[in-house]
Structures are given as structure tokens and as C-alpha cells.
LUMGU-698430 format. One record per atom (N, C-alpha, C): residue number from 0; residue in one letter; atom name; x, y, z. Coordinates in steps of 0.001 Angstrom, whole numbers, plus 500000, padded with zeros to 6 digits. Atoms other than C-alpha are relative to their C-alpha. Layout:
BEGIN
NODE    k  r   a       X       Y       Z
NODE  NUM  a  CA       X       Y       Z
...
END
This chain:
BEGIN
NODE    k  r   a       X       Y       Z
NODE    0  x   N  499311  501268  499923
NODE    0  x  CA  835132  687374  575350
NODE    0  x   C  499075  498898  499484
NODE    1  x   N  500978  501519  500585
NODE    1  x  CA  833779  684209  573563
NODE    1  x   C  500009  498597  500986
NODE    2  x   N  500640  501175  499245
NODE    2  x  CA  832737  680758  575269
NODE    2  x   C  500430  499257  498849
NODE    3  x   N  499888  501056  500860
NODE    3  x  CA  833592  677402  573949
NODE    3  x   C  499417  498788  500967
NODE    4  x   N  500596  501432  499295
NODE    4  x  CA  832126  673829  575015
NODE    4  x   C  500771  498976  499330
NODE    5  x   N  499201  500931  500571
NODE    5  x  CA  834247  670804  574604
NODE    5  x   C  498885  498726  499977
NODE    6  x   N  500925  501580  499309
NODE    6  x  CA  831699  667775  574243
NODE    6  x   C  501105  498594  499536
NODE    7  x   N  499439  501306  499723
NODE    7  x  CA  833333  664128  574167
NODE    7  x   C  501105  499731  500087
NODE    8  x   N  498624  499735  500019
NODE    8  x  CA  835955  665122  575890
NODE    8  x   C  500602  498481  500594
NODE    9  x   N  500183  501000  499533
NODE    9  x  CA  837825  661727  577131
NODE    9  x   C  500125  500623  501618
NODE   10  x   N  499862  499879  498643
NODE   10  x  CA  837693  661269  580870
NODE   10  x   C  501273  499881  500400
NODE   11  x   N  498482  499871  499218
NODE   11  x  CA  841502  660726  581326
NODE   11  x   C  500591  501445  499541
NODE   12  x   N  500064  498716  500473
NODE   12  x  CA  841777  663857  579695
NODE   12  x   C  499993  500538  500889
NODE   13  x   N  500864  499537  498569
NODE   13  x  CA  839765  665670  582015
NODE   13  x   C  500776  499999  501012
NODE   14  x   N  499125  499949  498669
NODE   14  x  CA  841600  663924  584948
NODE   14  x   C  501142  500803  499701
NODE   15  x   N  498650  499274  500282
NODE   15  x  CA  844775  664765  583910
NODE   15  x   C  500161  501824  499866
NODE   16  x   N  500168  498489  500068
NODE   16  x  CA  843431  669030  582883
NODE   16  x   C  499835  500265  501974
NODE   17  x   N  500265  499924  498589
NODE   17  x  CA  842130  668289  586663
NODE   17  x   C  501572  500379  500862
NODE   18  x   N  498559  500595  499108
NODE   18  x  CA  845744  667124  588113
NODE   18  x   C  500553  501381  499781
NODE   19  x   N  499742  499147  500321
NODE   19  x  CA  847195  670165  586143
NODE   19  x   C  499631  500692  500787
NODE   20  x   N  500831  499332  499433
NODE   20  x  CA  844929  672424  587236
NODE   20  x   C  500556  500558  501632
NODE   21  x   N  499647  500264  498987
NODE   21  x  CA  845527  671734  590642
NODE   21  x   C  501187  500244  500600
NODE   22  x   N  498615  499302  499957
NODE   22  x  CA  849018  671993  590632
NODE   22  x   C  500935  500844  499930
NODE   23  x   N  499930  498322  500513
NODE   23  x  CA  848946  675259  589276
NODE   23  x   C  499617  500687  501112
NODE   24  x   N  500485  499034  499265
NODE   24  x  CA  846798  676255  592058
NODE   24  x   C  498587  500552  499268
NODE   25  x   N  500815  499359  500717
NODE   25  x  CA  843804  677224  589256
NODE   25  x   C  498570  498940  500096
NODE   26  x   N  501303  500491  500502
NODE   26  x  CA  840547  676104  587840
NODE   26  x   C  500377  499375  498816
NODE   27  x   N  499836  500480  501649
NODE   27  x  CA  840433  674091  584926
NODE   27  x   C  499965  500430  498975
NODE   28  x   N  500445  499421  501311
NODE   28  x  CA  838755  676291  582911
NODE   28  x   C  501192  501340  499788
NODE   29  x   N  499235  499098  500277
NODE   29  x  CA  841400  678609  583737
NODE   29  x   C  501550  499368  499162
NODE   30  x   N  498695  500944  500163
NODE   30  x  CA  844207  675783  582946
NODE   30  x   C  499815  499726  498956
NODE   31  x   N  500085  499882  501750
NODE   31  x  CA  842596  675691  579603
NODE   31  x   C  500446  500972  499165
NODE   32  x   N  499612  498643  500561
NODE   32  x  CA  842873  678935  578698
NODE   32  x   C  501379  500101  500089
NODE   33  x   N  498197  500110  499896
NODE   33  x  CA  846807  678875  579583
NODE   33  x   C  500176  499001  498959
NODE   34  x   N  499673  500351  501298
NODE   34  x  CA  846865  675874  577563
NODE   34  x   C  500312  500405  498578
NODE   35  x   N  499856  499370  501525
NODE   35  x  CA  845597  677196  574386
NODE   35  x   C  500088  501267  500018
NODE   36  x   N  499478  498360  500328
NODE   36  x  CA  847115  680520  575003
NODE   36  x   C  501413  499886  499944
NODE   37  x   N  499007  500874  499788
NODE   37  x  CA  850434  678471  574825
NODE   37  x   C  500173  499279  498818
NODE   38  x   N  500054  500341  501308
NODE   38  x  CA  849687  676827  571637
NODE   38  x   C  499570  500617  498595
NODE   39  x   N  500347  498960  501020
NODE   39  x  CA  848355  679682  569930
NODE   39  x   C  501093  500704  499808
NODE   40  x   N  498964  498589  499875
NODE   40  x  CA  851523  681557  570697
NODE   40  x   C  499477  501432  501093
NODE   41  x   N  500721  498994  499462
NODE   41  x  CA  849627  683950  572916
NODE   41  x   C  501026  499830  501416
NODE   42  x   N  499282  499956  498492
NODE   42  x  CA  851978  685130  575975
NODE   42  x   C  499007  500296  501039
NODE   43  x   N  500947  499821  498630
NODE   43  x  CA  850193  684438  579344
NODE   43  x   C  500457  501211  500261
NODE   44  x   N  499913  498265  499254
NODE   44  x  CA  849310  687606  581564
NODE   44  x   C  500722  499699  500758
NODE   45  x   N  499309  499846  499054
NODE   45  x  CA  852162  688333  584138
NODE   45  x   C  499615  499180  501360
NODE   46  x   N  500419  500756  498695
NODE   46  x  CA  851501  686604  587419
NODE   46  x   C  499748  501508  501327
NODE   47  x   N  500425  498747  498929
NODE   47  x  CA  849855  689077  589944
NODE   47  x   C  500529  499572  501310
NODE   48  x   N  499504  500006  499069
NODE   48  x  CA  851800  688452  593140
NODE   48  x   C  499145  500575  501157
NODE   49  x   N  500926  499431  498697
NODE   49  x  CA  849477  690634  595654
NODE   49  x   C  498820  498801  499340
NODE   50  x   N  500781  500604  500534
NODE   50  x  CA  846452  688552  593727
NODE   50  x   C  500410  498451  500708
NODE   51  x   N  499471  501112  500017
NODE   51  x  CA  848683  685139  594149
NODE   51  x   C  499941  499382  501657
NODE   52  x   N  499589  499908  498578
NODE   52  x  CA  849360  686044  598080
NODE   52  x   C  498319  499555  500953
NODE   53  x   N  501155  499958  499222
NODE   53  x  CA  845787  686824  598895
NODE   53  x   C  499173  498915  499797
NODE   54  x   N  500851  501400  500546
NODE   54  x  CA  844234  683610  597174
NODE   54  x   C  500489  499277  500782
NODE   55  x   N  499729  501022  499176
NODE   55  x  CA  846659  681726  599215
NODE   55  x   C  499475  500054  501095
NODE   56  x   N  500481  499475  498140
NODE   56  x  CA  845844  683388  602896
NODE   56  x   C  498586  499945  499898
NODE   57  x   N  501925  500226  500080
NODE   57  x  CA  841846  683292  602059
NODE   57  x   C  499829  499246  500623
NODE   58  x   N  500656  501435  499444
NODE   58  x  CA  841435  679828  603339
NODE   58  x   C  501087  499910  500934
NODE   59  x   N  499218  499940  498656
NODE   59  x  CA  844128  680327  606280
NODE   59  x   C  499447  500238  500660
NODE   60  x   N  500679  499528  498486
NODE   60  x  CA  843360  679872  609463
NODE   60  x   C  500617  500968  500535
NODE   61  x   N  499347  498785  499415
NODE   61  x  CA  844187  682830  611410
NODE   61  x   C  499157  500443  500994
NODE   62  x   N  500146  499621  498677
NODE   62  x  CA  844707  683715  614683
NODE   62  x   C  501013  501269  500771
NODE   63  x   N  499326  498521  499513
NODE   63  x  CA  845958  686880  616686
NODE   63  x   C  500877  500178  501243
NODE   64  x   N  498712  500107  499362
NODE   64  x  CA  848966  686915  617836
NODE   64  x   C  500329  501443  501176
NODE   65  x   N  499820  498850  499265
NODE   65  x  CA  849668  688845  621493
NODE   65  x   C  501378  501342  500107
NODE   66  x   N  498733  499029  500217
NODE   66  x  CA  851543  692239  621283
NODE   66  x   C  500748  499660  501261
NODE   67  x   N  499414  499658  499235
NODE   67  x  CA  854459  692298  623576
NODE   67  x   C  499604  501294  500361
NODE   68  x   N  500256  498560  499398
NODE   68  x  CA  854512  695410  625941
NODE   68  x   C  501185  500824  499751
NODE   69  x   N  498955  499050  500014
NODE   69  x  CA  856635  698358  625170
NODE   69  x   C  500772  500235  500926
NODE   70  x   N  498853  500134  499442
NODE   70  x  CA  859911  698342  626728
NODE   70  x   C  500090  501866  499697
NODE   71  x   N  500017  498951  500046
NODE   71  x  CA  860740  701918  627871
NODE   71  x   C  501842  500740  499045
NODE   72  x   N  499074  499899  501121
NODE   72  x  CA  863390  703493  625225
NODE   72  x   C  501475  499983  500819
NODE   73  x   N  498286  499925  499278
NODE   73  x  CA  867459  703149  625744
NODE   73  x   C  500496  501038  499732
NODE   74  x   N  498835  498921  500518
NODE   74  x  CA  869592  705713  625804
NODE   74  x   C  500954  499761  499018
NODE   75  x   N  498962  500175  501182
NODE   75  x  CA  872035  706261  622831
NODE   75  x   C  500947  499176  500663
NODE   76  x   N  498591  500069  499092
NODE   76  x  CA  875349  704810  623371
NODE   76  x   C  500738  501146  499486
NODE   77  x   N  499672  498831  500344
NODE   77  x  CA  877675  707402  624073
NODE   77  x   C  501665  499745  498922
NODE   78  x   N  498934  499824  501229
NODE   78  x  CA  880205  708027  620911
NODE   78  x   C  501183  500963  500773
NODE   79  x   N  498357  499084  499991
NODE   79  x  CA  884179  709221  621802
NODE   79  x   C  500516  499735  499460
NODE   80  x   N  498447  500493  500589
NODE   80  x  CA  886630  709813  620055
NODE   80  x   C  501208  499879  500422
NODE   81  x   N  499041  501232  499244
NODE   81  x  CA  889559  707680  620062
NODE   81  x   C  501556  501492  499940
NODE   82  x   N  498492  498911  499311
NODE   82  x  CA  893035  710165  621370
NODE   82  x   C  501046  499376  499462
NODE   83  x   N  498466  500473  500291
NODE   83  x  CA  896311  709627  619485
NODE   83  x   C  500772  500522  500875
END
């Protein structure tokens, strides 16, 4: 994979790749790469859904929720048939 450096880039620029960015949920540098993979014609990669899930829950707080106690099993209900 190759590297690129943008030098004098403007600063509203920037903000704005930022705002993007952000809104996406990404990195900038990743919000670039979508860009110009978008203007090249280049179809973005699929969206990873397990990937998408676990990035969100990372920074969740989480706490452990108490099991209820097992309730002892019911009997079927009983099935008759109906008498013409």
C-alpha cells in the first residue's frame, strides 16, 4: 500500500474532513481514503457489520445483568379432540 502527505492543506478543509469523519464514525485518514476511492471510481469495501457492532460496544459501559432463577418446567397442555 502507498502513503501520501497532503501539505497546505486549508484548515476549513481539514475541519470539515474532521466533521465528516466523525459522522461516519471513522478516522480521517480513513474518510480520505473513501473519498478518493469515490472519485476514482473505486467501489468501497462492503461494510463489516460484526466489525461495525464491536467498534460500537468497545467504549460501552457494561454491567451484569442478574439471572432470574429457574422456574420449575410446566406440564404440556393436554390436546383433545373435538367430538362431532
Amino acid at each position: 500500500m502507498a502513503s501520501i502527505t497532503i501539505r497546505n492543506l486549508d484548515d476549513h478543509i481539514k475541519q470539515r474532513l474532521r466533521v465528516r469523519a466523525a459522522t461516519h464514525g471513522r478516522s480521517m485518514e480513513e474518510e480520505a481514503r473513501d473519498i478518493l476511492r469515490q472519485v476514482m471510481g473505486e467501489t468501497p469495501p462492503k461494510p463489516n457489520l460484526a466489525a461495525a457492532i464491536r467498534a460500537r460496544l468497545a467504549t460501552a459501559d457494561r454491567i451484569d445483568l442478574p439471572l432470574p432463577e429457574r422456574e420449575p418446567m410446566r406440564k404440556p397442555p393436554r390436546m383433545e379432540r373435538e367430538r362431532r
